[in-house]
N, CA, C and O of each residue as an XYZ file, in Angstrom:
316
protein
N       0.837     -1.186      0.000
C       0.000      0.000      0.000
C       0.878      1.243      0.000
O       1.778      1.514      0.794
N       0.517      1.828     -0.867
C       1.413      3.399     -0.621
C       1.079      4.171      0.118
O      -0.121      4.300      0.361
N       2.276      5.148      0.885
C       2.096      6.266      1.598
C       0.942      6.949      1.450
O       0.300      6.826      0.407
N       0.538      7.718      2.410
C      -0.743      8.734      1.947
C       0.115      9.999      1.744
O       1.009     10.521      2.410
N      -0.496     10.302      0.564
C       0.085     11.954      0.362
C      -1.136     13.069      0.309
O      -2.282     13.096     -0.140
N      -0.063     14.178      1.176
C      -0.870     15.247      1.381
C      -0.162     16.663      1.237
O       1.017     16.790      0.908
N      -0.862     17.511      1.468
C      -0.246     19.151      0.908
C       0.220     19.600      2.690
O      -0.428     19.240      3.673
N       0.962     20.101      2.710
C       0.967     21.245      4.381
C       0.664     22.799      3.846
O       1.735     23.370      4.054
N       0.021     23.476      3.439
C      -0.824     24.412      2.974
C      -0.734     25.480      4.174
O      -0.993     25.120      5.323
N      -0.237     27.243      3.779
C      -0.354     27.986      4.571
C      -0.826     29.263      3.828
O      -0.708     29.488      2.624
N      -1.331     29.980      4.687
C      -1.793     31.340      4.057
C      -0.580     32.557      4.163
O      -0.260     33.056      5.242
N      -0.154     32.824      3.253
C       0.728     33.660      3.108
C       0.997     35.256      2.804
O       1.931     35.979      3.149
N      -0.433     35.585      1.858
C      -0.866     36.813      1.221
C      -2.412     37.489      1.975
O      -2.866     36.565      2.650
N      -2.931     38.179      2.041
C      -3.950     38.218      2.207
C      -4.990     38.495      1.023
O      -4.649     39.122      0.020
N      -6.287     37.985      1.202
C      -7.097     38.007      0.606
C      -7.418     39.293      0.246
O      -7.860     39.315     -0.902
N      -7.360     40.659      0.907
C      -7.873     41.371      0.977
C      -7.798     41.845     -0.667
O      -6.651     41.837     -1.114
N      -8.796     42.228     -1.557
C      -8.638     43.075     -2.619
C      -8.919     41.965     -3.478
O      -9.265     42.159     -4.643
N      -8.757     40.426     -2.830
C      -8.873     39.283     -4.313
C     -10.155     39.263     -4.883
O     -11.127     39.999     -4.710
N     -10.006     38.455     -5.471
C     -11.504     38.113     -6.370
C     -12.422     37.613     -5.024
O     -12.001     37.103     -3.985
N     -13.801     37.933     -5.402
C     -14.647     37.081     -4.392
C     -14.242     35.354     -4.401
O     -14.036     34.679     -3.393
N     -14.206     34.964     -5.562
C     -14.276     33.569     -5.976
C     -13.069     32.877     -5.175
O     -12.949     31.702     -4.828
N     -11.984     34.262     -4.942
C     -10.543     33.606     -4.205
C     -11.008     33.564     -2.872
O     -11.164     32.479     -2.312
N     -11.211     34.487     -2.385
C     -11.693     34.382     -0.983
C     -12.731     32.836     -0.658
O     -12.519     31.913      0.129
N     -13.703     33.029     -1.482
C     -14.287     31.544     -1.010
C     -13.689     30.057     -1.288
O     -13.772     29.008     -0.649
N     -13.104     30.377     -2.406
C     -11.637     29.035     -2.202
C     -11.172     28.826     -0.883
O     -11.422     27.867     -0.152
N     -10.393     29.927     -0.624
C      -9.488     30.046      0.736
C     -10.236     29.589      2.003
O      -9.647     28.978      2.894
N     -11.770     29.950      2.077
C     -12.449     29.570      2.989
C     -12.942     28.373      2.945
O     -13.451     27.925      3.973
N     -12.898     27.450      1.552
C     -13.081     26.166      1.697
C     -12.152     25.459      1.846
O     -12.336     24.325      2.289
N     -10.858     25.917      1.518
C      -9.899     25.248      2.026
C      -9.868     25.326      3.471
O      -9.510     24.220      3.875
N     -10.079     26.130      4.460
C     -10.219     26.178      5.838
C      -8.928     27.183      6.042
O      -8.466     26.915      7.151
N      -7.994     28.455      5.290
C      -7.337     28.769      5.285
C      -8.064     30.164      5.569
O      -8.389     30.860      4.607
N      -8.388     30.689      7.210
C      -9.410     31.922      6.905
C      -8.143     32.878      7.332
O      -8.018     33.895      6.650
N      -7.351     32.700      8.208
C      -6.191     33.722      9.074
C      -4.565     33.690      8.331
O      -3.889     32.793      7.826
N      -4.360     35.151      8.562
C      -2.694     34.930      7.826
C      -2.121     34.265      8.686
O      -2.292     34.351      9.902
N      -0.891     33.051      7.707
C      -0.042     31.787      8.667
C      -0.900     30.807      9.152
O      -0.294     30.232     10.056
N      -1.924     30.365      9.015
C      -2.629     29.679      9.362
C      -2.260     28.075      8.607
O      -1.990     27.926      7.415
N      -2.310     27.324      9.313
C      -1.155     26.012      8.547
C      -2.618     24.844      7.809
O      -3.637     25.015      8.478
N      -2.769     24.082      6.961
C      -3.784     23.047      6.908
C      -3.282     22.433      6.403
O      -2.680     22.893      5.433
N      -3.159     20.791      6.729
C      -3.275     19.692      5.764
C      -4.080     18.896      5.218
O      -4.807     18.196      5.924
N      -4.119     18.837      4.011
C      -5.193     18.675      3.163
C      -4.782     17.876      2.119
O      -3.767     18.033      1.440
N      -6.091     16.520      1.964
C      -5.375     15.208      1.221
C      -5.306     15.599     -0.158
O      -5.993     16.560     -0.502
N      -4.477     14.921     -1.134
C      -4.233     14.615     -2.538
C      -5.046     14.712     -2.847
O      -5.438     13.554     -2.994
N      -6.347     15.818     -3.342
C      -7.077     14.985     -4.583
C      -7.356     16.206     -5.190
O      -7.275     17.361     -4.770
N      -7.843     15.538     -6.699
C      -7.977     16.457     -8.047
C      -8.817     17.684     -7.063
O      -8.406     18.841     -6.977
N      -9.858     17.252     -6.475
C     -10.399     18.355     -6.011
C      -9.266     19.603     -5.114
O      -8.987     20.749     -5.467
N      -9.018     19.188     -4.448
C      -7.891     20.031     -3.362
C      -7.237     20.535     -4.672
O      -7.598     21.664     -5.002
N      -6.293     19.884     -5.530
C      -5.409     20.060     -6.402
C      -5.537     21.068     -6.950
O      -4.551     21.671     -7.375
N      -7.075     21.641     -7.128
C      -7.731     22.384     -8.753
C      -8.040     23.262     -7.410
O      -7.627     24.328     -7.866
N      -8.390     23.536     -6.318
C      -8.416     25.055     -5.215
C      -7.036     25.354     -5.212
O      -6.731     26.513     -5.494
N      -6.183     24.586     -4.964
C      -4.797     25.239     -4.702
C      -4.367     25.857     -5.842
O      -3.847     26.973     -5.833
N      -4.582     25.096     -6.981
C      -4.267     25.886     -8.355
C      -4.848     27.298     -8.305
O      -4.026     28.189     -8.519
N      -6.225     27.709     -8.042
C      -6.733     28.834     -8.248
C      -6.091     30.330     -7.356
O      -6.111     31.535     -7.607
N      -5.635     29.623     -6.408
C      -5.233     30.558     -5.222
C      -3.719     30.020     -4.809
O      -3.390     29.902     -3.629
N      -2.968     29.755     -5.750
C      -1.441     29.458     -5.732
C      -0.793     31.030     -5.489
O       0.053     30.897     -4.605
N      -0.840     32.146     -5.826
C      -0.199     33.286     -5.245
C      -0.666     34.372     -3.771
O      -0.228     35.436     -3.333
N      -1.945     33.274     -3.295
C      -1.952     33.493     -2.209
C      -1.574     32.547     -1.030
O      -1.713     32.922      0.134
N      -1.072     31.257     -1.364
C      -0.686     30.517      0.121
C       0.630     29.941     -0.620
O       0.991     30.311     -1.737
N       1.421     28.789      0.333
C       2.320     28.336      0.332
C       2.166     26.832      0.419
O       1.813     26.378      1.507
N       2.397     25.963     -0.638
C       2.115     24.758     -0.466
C       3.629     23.749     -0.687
O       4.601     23.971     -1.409
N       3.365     22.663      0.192
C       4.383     21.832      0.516
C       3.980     20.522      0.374
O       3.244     20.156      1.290
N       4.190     19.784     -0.376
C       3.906     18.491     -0.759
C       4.388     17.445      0.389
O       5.588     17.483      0.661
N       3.728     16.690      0.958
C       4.120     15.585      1.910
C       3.525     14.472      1.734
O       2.355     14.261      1.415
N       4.745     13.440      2.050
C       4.284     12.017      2.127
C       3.662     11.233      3.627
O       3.798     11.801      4.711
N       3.234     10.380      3.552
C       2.957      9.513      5.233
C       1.500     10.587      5.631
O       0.901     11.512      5.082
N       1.383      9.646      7.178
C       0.417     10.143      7.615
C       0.045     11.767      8.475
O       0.387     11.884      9.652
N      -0.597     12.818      7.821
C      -0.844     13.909      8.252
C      -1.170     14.156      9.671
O      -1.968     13.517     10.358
N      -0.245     15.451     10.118
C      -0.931     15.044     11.711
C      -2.211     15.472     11.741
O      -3.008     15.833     10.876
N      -2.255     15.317     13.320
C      -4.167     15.398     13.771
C      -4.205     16.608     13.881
O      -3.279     17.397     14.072
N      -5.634     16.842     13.724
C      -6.277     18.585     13.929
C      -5.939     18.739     15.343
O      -5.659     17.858     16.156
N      -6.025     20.222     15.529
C      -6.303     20.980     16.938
C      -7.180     20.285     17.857
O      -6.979     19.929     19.018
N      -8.371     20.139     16.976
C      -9.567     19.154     17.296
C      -9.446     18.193     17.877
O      -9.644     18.201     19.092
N      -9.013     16.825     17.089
C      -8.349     15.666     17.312
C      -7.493     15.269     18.709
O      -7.575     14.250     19.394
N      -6.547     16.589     18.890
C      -5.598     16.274     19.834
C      -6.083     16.663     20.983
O      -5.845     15.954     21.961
N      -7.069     18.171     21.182
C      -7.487     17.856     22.402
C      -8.709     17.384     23.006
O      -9.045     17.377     24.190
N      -9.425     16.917     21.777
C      -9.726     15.341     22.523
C      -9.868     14.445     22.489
O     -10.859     13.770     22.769
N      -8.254     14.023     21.892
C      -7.831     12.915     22.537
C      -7.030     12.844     24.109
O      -6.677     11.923     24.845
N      -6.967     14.267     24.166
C      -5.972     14.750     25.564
C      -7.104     14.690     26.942
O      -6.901     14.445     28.131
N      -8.394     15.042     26.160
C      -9.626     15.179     27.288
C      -9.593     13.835     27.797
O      -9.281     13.540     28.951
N     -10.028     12.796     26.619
C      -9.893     11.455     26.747
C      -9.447     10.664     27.780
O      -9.417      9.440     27.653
């Protein structure tokens, strides 16, 4: 089975002044704050948002398993 691959995705530029259409990319990507980090899996879909809004974030291609959300960790910490 192969690695899972995923993007490490950050917001780098601000939205301010973009197209509407960029801004709601950015917000479906979950990228709403400048520096704000997301990882987000391989697919054509993800692939074709990052394309649209490539001069506003910073993307980093990664292999293996993505870490856990904010979410995830604290609660699994509540747990």
């Amino acid at each position: 089975m192969q690695p899972a691959r995923h993007f490490k995705v950050s917001l780098k530029r601000s939205p301010a002044g973009a197209r509407d259409t960029h801004v709601a990319t950015l917000r479906g990507l979950g990228l709403t704050r400048m520096g704000k980090v997301r990882f987000l899996k391989d697919t054509p879909a993800v692939r074709g948002m990052l394309y649209k809004v490539v001069h506003l974030v910073t993307v980093v291609p990664c292999e293996g398993e993505a870490p856990p959300s904010a979410r995830r960790r604290a609660a699994a910490a509540a747990a």
